[in-house]
C-alpha positions, 0 to 999 in steps of 0.5 A: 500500500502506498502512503501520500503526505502532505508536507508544508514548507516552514519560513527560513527563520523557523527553520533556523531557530529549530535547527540552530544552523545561522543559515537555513540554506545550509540546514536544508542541504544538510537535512532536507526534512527540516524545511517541511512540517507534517500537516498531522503536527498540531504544534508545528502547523500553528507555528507556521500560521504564526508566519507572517507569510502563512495564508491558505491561499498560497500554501508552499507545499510538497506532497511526498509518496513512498511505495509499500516497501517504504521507498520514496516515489516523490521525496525531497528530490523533487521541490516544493510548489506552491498549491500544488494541490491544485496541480494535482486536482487539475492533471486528475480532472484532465486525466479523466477527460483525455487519459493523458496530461502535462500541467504545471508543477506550482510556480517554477517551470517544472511539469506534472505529466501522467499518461494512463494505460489500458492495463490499469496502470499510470506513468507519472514524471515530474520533470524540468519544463524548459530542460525536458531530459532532467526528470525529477521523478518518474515511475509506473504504477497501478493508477486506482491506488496511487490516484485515490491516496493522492485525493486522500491526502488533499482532502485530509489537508483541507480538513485538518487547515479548515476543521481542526487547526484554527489559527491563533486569535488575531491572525486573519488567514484567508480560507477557500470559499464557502469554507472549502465546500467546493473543494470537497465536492470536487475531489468527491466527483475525482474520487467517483471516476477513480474508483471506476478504474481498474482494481 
């Protein structure tokens, strides 16, 4: 079974003061993880909301999968982007719609592409946009499974930011319309068509 988590990109001073390291570049190179809060640690995630960049409207973010047998499929080789949950809700919908896709990968040029074929399976890449050789990640994998934990972990983000960590009195962060409903909704009409793929 695979597993996606959601990772949220911490300020350079968080992560100086955490690591003790002057510069939070060098604490990064040393230790890639220590850039990134798990979205399921309360204490880390209200730390963030204390940042004076913090808004739900522009999430910098990575969503890391590692395989059944705990090897990274995306890990740290592969940088954060901001919304990137909105990428991946998009390349699903056009999936769906054309069985293959090429969106953008956040901000910086980089591309989402995942192709479907007939066997049940997905090729995923995460490649450079204007060096198309340099590929990020890249693997094949049983399309159900991988898109359902994808559409899990985005919904378990939302409503972990949205119904259970609220942000310290005071702090005004912008929230999705209609306190995300929408956004429920579509990953409920995604999940729908994934589960019509193959077992």
């Amino acid at each position: 079974m695979i597993e996606a988590k959601i990772l949220l990109v911490k300020p350079g001073s968080l992560i100086e003061e955490e690591t003790g390291v002057d510069n939070w570049l060098m604490a990064v190179t040393q230790r890639p993880e220590v850039q990134y809060a798990d979205v399921n640690d309360r204490n880390q995630v209200k730390r963030l909301m204390m940042s004076r960049k913090f808004g739900l409207d522009a999430l910098q973010m990575a969503i890391h999968v590692v395989d059944d047998s705990g090897q990274p499929l995306i890990g740290y080789e592969v940088p954060s982007g901001l919304n990137i949950w909105r990428d991946y809700l998009k390349a699903i919908r056009k999936l769906m719609e054309q069985g293959k896709v090429s969106v953008s990968y956040g901000i910086d040029p980089y591309l989402l592409e995942m192709e479907q074929y007939a066997n049940g399976q997905l090729r995923f890449t995460i490649r450079m946009e204007l060096v198309p050789h340099h590929i990020l990640t890249q693997f094949t994998i049983h399309a159900r499974t991988f898109l359902l934990e994808i559409l899990r972990s985005i919904e378990f983000l939302w409503f972990k930011m949205l119904h259970e960590y609220h942000p310290p009195s005071g702090l005004e962060i912008s929230r999705p319309k209609d306190d995300g409903k929408d956004l429920f909704i579509e990953i409920n009409a995604l999940r729908k068509w994934v589960l019509e793929l193959p077992e």
